[in-house]
C-alpha positions as MATLAB code, in Angstrom:
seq = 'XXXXXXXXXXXXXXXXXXXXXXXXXXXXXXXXXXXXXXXXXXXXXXXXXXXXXXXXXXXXXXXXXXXXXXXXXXXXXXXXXXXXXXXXXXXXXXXXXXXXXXXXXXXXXXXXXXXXXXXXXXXXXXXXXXXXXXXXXXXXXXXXXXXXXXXXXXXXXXXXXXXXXXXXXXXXXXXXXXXXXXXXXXXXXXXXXXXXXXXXXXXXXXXXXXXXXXXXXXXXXXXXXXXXXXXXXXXXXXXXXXXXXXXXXXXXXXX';
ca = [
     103.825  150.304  173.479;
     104.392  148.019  170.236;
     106.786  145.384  170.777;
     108.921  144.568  167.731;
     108.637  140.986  167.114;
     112.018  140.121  166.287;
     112.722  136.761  163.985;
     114.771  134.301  164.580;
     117.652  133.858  161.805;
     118.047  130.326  160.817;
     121.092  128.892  160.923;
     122.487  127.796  157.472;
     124.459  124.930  157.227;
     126.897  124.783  154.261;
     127.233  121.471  154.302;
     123.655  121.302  154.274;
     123.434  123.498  151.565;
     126.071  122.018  149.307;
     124.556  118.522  150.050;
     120.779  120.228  148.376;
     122.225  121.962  145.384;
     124.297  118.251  144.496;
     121.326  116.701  145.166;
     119.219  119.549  142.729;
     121.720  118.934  140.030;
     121.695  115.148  140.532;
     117.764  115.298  139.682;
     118.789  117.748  137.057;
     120.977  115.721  135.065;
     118.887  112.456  134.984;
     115.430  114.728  134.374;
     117.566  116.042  131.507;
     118.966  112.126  130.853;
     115.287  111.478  130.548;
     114.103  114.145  128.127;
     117.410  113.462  125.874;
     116.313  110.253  125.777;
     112.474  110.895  124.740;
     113.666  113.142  122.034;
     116.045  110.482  120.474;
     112.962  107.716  120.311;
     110.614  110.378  118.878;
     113.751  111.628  115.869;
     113.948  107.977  115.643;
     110.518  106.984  115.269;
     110.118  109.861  112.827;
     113.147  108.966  110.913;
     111.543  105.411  110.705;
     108.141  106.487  109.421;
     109.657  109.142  107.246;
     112.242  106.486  105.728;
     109.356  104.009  105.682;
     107.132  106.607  103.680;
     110.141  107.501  101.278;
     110.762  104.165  100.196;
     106.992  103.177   99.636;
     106.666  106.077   97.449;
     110.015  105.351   95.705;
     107.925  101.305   95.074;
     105.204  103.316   93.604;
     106.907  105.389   91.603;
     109.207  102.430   90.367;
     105.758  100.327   89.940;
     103.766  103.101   88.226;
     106.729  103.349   85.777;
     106.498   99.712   85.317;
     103.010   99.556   84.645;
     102.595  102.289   82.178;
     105.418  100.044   80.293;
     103.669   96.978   80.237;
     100.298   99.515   79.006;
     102.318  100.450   76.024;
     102.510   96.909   74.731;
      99.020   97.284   74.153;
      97.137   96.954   71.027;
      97.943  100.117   68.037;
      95.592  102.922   68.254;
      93.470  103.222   64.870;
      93.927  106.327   63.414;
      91.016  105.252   60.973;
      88.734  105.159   63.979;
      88.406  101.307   63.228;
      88.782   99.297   66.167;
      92.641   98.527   67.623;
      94.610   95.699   66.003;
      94.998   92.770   68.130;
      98.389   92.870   70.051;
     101.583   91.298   68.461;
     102.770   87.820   70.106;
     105.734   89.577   71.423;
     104.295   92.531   72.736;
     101.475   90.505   74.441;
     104.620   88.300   75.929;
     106.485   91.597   77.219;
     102.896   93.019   79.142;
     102.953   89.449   80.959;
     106.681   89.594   81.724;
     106.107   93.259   83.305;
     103.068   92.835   84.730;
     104.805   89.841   86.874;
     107.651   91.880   87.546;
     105.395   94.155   89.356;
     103.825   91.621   91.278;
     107.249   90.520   92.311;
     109.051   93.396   93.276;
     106.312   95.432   94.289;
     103.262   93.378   95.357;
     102.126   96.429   98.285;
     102.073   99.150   95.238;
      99.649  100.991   94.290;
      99.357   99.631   90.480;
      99.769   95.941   91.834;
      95.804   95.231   91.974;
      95.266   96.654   88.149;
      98.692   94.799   87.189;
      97.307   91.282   88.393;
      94.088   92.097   86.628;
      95.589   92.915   83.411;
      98.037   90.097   84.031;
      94.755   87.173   83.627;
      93.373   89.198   81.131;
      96.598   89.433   78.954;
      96.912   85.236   79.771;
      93.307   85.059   78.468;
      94.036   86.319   75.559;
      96.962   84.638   74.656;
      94.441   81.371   75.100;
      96.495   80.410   78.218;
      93.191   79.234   79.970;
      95.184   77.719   82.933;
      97.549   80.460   83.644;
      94.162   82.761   83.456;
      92.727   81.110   85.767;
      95.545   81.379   88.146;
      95.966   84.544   88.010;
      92.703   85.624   88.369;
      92.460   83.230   91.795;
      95.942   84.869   92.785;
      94.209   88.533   92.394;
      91.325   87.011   94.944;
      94.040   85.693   97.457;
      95.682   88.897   97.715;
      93.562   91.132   96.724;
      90.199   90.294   97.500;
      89.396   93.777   98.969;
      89.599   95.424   95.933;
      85.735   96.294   95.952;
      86.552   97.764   92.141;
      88.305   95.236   90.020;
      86.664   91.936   92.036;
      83.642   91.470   90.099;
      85.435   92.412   87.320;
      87.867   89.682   88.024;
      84.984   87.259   88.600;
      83.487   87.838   85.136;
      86.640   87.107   83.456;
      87.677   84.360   85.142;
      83.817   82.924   84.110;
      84.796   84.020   80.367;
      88.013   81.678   80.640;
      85.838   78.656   82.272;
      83.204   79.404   79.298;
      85.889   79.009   76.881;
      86.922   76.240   78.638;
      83.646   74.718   78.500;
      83.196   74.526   82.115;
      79.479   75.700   82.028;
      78.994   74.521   85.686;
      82.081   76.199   86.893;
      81.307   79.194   84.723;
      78.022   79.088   86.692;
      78.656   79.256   89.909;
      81.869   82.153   89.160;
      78.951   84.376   88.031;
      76.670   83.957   90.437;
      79.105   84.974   92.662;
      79.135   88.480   90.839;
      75.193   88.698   91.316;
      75.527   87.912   95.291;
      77.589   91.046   95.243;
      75.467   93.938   97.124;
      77.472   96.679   94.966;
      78.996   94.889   91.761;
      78.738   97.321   88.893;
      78.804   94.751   86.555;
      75.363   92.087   88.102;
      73.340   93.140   85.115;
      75.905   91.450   82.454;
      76.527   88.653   85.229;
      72.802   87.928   84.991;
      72.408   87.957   81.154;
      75.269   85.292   80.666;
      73.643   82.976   83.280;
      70.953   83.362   81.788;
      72.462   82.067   77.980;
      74.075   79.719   80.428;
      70.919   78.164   81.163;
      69.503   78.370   77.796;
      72.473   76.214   76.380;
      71.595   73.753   79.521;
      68.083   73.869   78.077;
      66.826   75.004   81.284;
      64.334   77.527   79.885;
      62.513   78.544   83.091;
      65.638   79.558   84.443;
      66.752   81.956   81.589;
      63.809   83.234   81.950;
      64.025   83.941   85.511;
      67.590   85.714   84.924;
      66.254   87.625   82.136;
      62.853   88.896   83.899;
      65.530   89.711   87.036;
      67.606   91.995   84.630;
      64.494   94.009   83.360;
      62.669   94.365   86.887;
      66.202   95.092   88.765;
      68.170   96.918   85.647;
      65.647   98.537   83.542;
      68.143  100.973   81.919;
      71.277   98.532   81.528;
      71.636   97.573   78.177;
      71.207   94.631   78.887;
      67.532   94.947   79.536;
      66.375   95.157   76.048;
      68.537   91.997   75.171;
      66.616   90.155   77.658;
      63.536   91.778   76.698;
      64.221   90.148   73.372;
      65.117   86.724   75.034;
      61.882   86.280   77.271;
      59.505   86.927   73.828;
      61.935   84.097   71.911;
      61.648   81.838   75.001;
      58.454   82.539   75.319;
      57.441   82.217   71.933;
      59.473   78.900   71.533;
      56.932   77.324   74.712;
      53.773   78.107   72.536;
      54.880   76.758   69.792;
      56.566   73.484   71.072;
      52.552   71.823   72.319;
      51.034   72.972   68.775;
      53.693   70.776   67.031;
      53.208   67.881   69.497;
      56.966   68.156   70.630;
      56.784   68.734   74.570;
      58.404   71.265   76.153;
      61.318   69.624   78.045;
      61.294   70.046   81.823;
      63.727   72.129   83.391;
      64.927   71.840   86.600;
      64.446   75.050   88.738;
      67.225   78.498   88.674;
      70.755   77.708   90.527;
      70.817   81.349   92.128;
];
């Protein structure tokens, strides 16, 4: 015959009980504690990024508004097609006033790279050679990693020295351009060194410069210019033994 296994009951303990459930809603409560807590830093964190987001794109709005002022004090459009009249004194003063104002209030905008660019280049043509310059150098400090306006900078800075007479200084500024792996502007960098070099009388050396720009940039404009410049130069080298003047000496390309 089958035996019917009979089971034990358990004893249950309501003190022992009670004790578990406190103990369940103990763990509860902080578990919850917990989770409040992890949901405040994340609103918080968002709130921060969100705010953060809100007021940089409030800057750039504020900037781009700024900067499209400080555009309209440029020169008249032609409505003769002729070329623009040169900007009034007082408009060219307001541009400068604005574009500082941008760099001022909001130097992490968007605009602020193009506004410190336009900044030199509205000094420059004012003839403020010194202020130019600065500006230009303050564009490299902070924004050097502009890959864009940088060369661009670094020609008109070299314009300024040129005007300044700094030939040297003018120089090196544009060789800096041509050291550039992606400037957009080397070709034009290497046809002013290589005038630079003719007004040093250093003819070997234009002539280096301008046989770079044809064999690196054959279809920059500047090609055919230099084309020209190599026949002159070389022209000017025949001619200079026949008429018993020597050809003077020049000491090798600064590159």
């Amino acid at each position: 015959m089958f035996k019917i296994k009979k089971y034990r009951k358990e004893s249950t303990d309501p003190t022992q009980l009670v004790d578990s459930v406190e103990q369940a809603a103990r763990q509860a409560k902080e578990n919850m504690r917990w989770l409040i807590a992890g949901v405040a830093v994340a609103v918080l964190a968002g709130a921060t990024v969100g705010g953060f987001l809100w007021m940089r794109q409030q800057d750039d709005r504020a900037a781009a508004d700024l900067f499209y002022e400080a555009t309209q004090h440029a020169s008249e459009p032609s409505r003769t097609g002729a070329p623009p009249a040169p900007r009034r004194p007082e408009d060219l003063q307001k541009a400068i006033e604005t574009f500082r104002k941008i760099l001022t209030d909001f130097p992490n905008s968007s605009v602020a790279p193009q506004a410190a660019y336009l900044l030199g280049n509205a000094l420059s043509e004012r003839k403020d050679w010194d202020g130019a310059i600065k500006a230009y150098q303050d564009f490299l400090a902070r924004y050097g990693a502009n890959r864009l306006l940088v060369p661009l900078v670094y020609q008109r800075m070299a314009y300024v020295q040129l005007a300044q007479g700094k030939l040297d200084e003018a120089e090196k500024t544009l060789t800096a351009i041509v050291q550039m792996a992606s400037a957009p502007n080397k070709d034009h960098a290497l046809y002013e060194l290589g005038k630079i070099n003719e007004l040093l009388n250093r003819q070997e050396g234009a002539l280096a410069y301008y046989q770079q720009i044809v064999k690196d940039h054959p279809s920059s404009p500047f090609a055919t210019e230099a084309s020209v410049r190599i026949k002159t130069l070389d022209a000017r080298k025949a001619v200079a033994p026949a008429t018993g003047t020597p050809a003077p000496t020049p000491p090798p390309p600064q590159k």
